[in-house]
N, C-alpha and C positions, 0 to 999 in steps of 0.2 A: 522777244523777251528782253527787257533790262539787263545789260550788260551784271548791272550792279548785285540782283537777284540769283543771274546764273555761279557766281563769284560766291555769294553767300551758299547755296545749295551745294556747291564743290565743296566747301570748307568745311561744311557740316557732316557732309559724307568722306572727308580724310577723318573728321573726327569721331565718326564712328566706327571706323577701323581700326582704328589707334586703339581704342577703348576697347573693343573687342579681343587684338592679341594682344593686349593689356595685362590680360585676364589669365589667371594661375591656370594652368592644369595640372591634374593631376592622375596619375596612375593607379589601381589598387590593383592590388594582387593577393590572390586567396590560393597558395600550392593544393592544399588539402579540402577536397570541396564534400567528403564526405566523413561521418563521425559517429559512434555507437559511444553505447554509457548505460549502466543501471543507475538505478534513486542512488542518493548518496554520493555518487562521482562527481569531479568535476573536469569538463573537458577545457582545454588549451588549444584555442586558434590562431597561428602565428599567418600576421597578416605583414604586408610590404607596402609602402605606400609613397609614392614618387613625384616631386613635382618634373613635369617633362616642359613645362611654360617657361615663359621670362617671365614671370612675374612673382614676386615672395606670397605665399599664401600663408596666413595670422589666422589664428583661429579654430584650426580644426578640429574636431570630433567624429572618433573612431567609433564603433560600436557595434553592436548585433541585436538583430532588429528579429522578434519572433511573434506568431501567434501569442494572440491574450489567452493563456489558461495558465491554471494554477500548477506548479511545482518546478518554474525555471527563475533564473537570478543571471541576466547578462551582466556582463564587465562591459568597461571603456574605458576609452584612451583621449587626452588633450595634448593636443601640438601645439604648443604657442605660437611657435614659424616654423616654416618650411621653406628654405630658399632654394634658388631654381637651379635644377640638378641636385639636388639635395634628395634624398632619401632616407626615411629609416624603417625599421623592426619592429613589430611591438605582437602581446600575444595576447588576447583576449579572453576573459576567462567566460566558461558558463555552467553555474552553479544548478545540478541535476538536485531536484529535492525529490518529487514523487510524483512525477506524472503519470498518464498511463502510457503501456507500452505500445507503441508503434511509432510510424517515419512520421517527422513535423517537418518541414518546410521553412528554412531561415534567411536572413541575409548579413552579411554586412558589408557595415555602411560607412563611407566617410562621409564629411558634413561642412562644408565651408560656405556661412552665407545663406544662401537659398539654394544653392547645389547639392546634389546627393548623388554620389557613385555607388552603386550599390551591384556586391557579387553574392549570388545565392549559392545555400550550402543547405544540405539536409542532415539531418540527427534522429538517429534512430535509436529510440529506448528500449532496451530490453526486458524481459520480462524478470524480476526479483521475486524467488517465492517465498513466503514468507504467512504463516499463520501458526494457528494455535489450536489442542484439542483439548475436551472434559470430558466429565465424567460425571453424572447429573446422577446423584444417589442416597439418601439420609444415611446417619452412621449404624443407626440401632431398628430392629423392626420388631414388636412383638409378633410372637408365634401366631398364628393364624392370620396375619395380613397378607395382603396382597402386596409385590416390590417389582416398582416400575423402576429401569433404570435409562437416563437418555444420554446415548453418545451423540458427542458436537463437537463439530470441526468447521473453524471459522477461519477464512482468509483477510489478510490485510494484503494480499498481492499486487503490481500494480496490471496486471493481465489476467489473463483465462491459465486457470490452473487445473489440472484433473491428477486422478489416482484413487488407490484401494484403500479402504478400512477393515481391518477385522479385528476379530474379539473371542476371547477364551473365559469362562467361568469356571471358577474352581468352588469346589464346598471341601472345606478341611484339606485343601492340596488334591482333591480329587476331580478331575475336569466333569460338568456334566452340560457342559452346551460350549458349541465351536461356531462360529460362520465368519464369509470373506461378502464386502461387497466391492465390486466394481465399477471401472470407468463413471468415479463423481466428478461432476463438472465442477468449480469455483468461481465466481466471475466478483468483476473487483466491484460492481456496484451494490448494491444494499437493495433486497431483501436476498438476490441471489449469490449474496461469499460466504451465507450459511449453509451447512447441512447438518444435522437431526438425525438422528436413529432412536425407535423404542423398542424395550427389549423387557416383557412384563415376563414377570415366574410369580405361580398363582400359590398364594399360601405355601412358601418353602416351610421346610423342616427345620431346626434348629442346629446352628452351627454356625462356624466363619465360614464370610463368601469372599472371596477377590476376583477383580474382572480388572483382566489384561487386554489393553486397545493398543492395535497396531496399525501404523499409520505409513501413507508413502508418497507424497503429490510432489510431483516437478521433480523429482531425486532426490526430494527430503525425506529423509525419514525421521517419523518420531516415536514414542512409546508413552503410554500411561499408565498406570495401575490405580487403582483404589478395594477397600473391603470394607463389607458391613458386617453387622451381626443381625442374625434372630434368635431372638433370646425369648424364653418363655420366665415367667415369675414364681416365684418359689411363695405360694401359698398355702395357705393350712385352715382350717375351719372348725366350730364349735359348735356343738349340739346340744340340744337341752330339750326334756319332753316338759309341758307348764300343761295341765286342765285340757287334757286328751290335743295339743295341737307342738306339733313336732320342730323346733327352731333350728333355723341353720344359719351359722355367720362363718363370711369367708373373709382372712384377715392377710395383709401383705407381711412383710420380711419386717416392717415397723410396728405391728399391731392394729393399723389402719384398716378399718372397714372398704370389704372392693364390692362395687358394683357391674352388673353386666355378666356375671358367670353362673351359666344353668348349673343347676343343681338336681340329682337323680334319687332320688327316693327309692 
């Protein structure tokens, strides 16, 4: 071989040595590699980040690297330089909005270049309870109707929620129906964070009703009241005998002719 060729091949491979411990290193360090939070919090990751090379590293990008789903907001951090032996501090924020509850899987990442160090960290959401209950009822009933009433109880949770509902009916301060139901599930997707109760009384009698819901899921409790009325109409009617055939008019509280009410001869 050419003297002159073995000479250049040497040269080339001191120079890519050179170039190689050239090259910044750097250290990450993540103390705290585990973290809990409900929706609404925001967690703090204090990260250490070291260069251990001879070389200044310009440039870097700190961050937290996670699953694509909706309800997380990562922080980061820019290092203009880092010179060797040089270290600093920084704490990374991550903005919890409403994901659901269970363990996600994270990293962070430093970033210089086409480099990435990257230390994984998991976050575990907790479950936030969180919903609403009604009371599905018209205010007035006339007497001889029929009065459906539907109790609802809707989650906005971001997990599986359970617990009891019951309900008390008064007429005039007097109870005349009680029931408990148990172990309802709530789950956070749609169609199943609703539940429904009907609860029909067949042509009640006239009087004030109030219906007490009692409620209990995840250690929430809550309560609801509402009342109706059934009211019957204060009517009155007029007779008149005309050419052997007998009239009857049944008139409201206005003098207004009412239709729909048998009449007994």
């Amino acid at each position: 071989m050419d003297k002159r060729a073995v000479v250049l091949i040497t040269m080339l491979f001191l120079l890519s040595l050179s170039i190689v411990s050239a090259q910044p290193s750097l250290l990450l360090e993540v103390a705290q590699k585990s973290f809990k939070a409900k929706p609404g919090e925001t967690i703090s990751v204090p990260v250490v980040l070291s260069n251990v090379g001879n070389e200044t590293a310009e440039n870097v990008t700190l961050y937290v690297s996670g699953p694509a789903v909706e309800g997380f907001l990562y922080g980061s951090e820019f290092i203009k330089k880092l010179e060797p032996g040089e270290k600093v501090e920084k704490t990374l924020p991550i903005y919890v909005e409403n994901p659901k509850a269970g363990v996600y899987d994270l990293k962070v990442v430093a970033r210089v270049g086409a480099v990435l160090i990257e230390v994984p960290i998991s976050l575990r959401i907790l479950t936030k309870v969180s919903y609403s209950i009604d009371i599905d009822v018209e205010d007035r009933y006339l007497f001889g109707e029929d009065v459906t009433i539907t109790l609802k109880v809707s989650s906005s949770s971001n997990g599986v929620i359970f617990g009891d509902v019951s309900y008390e009916i008064y007429r005039e301060n007097v109870s005349i129906a009680e029931k408990s139901v148990h172990n309802i599930f709530l789950y956070p997707e749609y169609p199943k964070n609703k539940w429904e109760y009907v609860i029909f009384l067949p042509k009640p009698v006239v009087g004030r009703y109030t219906i007490l819901v009692r409620t209990n899921f995840g250690g929430l409790s809550k309560t609801i009241t509402k009342s109706f009325e059934v009211y019957q109409r204060n009517l009155r009617y007029e007779t008149k005998f005309e050419k052997g055939i007998i009239y009857v008019r049944v008139l409201d509280e206005e003098g207004n002719g009412v239709g729909g009410i048998p009449v007994i001869l």
